[in-house]
N, C-alpha and C positions, 0 to 999 in steps of 0.2 A: 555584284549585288544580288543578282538572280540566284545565283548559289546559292546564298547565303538565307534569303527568304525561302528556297524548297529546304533545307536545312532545319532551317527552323520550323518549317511546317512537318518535315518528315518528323523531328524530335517529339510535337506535340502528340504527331499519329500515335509514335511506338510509345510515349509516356500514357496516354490514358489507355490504351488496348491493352496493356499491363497492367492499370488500375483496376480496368473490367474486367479483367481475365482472371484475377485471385478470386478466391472461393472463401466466403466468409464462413470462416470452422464455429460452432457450437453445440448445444443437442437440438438434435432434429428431429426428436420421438415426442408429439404431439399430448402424449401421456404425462411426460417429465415435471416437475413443477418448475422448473427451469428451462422448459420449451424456448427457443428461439429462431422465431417466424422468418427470422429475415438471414438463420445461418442455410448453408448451400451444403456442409460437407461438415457429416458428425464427427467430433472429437473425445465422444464418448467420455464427457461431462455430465451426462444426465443424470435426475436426479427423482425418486420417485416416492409417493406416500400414498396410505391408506387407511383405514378407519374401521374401525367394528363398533359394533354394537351389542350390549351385553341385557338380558331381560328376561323375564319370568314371566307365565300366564297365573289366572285369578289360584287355579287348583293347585301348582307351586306354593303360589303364597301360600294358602291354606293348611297345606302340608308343614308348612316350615313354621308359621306361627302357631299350630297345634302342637310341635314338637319343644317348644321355645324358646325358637329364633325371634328376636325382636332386629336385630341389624343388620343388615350382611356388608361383609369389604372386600369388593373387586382386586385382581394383581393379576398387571400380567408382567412375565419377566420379573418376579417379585417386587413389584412397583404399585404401590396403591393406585390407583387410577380413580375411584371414586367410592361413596357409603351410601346405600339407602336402607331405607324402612323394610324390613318381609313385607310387612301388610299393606304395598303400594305394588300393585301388578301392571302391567298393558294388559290390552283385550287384544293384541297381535301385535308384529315385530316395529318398532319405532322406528323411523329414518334415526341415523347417525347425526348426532346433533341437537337432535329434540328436548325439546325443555322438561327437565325431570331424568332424562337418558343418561344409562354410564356407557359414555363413547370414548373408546378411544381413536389416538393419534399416531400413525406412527410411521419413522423414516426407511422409506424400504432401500437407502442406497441407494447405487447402481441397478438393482434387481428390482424385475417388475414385481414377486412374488415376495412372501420369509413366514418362515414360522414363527411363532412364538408361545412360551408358557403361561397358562392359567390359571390362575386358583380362585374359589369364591370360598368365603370363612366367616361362620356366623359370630355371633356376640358371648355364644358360648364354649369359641374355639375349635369348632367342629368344620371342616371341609367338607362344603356342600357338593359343591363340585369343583375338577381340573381336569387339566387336558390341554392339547395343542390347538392353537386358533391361526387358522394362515388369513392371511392379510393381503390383496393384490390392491395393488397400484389405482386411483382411484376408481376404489369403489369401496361400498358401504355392506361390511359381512356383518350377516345378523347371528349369533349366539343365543339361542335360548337356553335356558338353567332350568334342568328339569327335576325332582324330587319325589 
């Protein structure tokens, strides 16, 4: 019977010292949008995004609706992303998000970092400006539209 009771007590020891002893896998990079607090050992599932933000000062505007721009339409990766008015500026760079803002969104993968393509194009088909806009892993890139 003694046997049999250290037995069964030895079984319980080695079953949970093996339950504690695994390493819960997930991402572990605290940046991730799939961060997982409670994994122990990364499986290099992470997952990452970022934001820009796109904007013009008063003397832009100015320029653009002297010229006769009345609309401009954001793209990046030739994807509309958003429209505004020329004659609607910031007085400086807007958080990403901000009401009236053309913000984008976007999935950076695996990689904290990515490029991506730009265009802004006014109402009368004219490319105000392009170019390459990098994008890191939360955080909020400001683009200003100069002219």
């Amino acid at each position: 019977m003694k046997i049999i009771k250290y037995l069964a007590i030895g079984s319980v020891l080695i079953a949970s010292t093996s339950l504690t002893s695994c390493k819960k896998e997930g991402c572990t990079d605290s940046a991730a949008i799939n961060y997982d607090e409670s994994a122990k050992k990364d499986d290099e599932s992470c997952s990452f995004q970022g934001e820009a933000v796109i904007w013009y000062d008063e003397s832009t505007s100015q320029s653009l609706t002297l010229g006769g721009s009345s609309t401009l339409k954001y793209y990046v990766d030739e994807v509309l992303i958003g429209s505004t008015d020329a004659s609607v500026y910031w007085t400086g760079a807007p958080d990403c998000g901000a009401n009236g803002s053309i913000t984008v969104t976007k999935d950076l993968g695996n990689a904290k970092s990515k490029t991506f393509t730009y265009k802004v194009i006014d109402n009368l088909g004219f490319t105000v400006e392009s170019g390459i806009l990098n994008i890191s892993a939360n955080n909020c890139e400001n683009l200003q539209i100069s002219n």
